[in-house]
N, C-alpha and C positions, 0 to 999 in steps of 0.2 A: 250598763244593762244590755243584755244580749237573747237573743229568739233565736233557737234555729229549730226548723221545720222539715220537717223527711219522712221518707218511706225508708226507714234503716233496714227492713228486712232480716232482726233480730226479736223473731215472734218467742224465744226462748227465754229472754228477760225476764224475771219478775221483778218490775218497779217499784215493789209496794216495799219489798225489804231492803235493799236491791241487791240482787244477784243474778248469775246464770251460767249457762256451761262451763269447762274448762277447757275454754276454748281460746285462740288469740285474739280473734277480732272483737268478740263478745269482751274479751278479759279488758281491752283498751278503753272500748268504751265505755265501760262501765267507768274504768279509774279517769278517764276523760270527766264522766258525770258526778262522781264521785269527789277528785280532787277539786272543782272550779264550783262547788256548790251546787248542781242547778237541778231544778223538781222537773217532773216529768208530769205537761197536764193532763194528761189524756190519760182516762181513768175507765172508757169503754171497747170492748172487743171493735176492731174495725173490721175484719173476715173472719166467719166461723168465731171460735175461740180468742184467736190470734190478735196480740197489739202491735199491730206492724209500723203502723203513722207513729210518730212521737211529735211533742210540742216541750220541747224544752227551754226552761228561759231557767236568770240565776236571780233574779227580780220578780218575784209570783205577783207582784203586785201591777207589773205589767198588761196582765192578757185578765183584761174583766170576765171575761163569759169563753166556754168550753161547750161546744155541743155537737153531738153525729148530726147528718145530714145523710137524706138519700143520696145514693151511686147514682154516678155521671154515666147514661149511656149504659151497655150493656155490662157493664165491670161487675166484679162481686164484693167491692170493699165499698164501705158506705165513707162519703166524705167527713172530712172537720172542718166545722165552722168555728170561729173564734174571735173575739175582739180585743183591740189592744185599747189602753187605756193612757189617751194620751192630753198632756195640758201644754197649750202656749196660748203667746200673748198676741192677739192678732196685729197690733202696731207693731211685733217684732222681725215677724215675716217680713221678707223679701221675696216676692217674684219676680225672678229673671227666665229671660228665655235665651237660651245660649244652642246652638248647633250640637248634635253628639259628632264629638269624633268618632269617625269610622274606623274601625282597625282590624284588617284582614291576617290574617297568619294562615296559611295554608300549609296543610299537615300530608305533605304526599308523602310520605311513609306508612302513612296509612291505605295509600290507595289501593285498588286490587286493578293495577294495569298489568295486562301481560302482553309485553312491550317484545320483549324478546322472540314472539313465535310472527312477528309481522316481518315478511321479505321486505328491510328497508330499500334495499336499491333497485325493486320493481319498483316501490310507491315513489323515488323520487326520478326513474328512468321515464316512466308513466306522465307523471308530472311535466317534468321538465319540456317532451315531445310535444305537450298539447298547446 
């Protein structure tokens, strides 16, 4: 069973048959939504016209209840509320409490240094003297 949840920003969908542009990103996902089964729940405009949120799962029997919500804050898309519909057995659970590992990757390729317009051997002639 699988949920995913987003702001696809593919307001040119229509869910209900499905289709939309002939487009590539539109074309994928749809054949993504199309080959793996899975329904689309959201069934109300969330800006203007436009269905931009999606709730998709390939288990409908998952998400009990579907419904807008007022916008957070000044925004003009109205939230989705929703609930999932879920069974266990409370003698089955485990709680444990474990540490998260921390795990940094830092991505300086992304940075915006400009590294090259700094006189290095002032900054370390400067340096060094003090």
């Amino acid at each position: 069973m699988h949920l995913i949840v987003g702001d696809f920003n593919l307001p040119y969908i229509n869910w209900d048959v499905p289709n939309g542009p002939d487009d590539d990103i539109y074309k994928i996902v749809l054949d993504f939504f199309l080959s793996n089964g899975y329904s689309q729940l959201v069934h109300f405009p969330k800006r203007g016209h436009n269905l931009l949120d999606l709730l998709l799962t390939d288990a409908d029997m998952l998400v009990a209840t579907v419904a807008s919500h007022s916008p957070v804050g000044p925004s003009d898309h109205v939230t989705i509320i929703f609930s999932v519909a879920i069974a266990f057995e409370a003698e089955t659970v485990k709680c444990t409490t474990e540490q998260p590992t921390i795990s940094r990757k830092y991505q300086w390729a992304n940075a915006n240094f400009d590294l090259y317009s700094i006189d290095w051997m002032q900054v370390i002639h400067t340096t060094i003297r003090q």
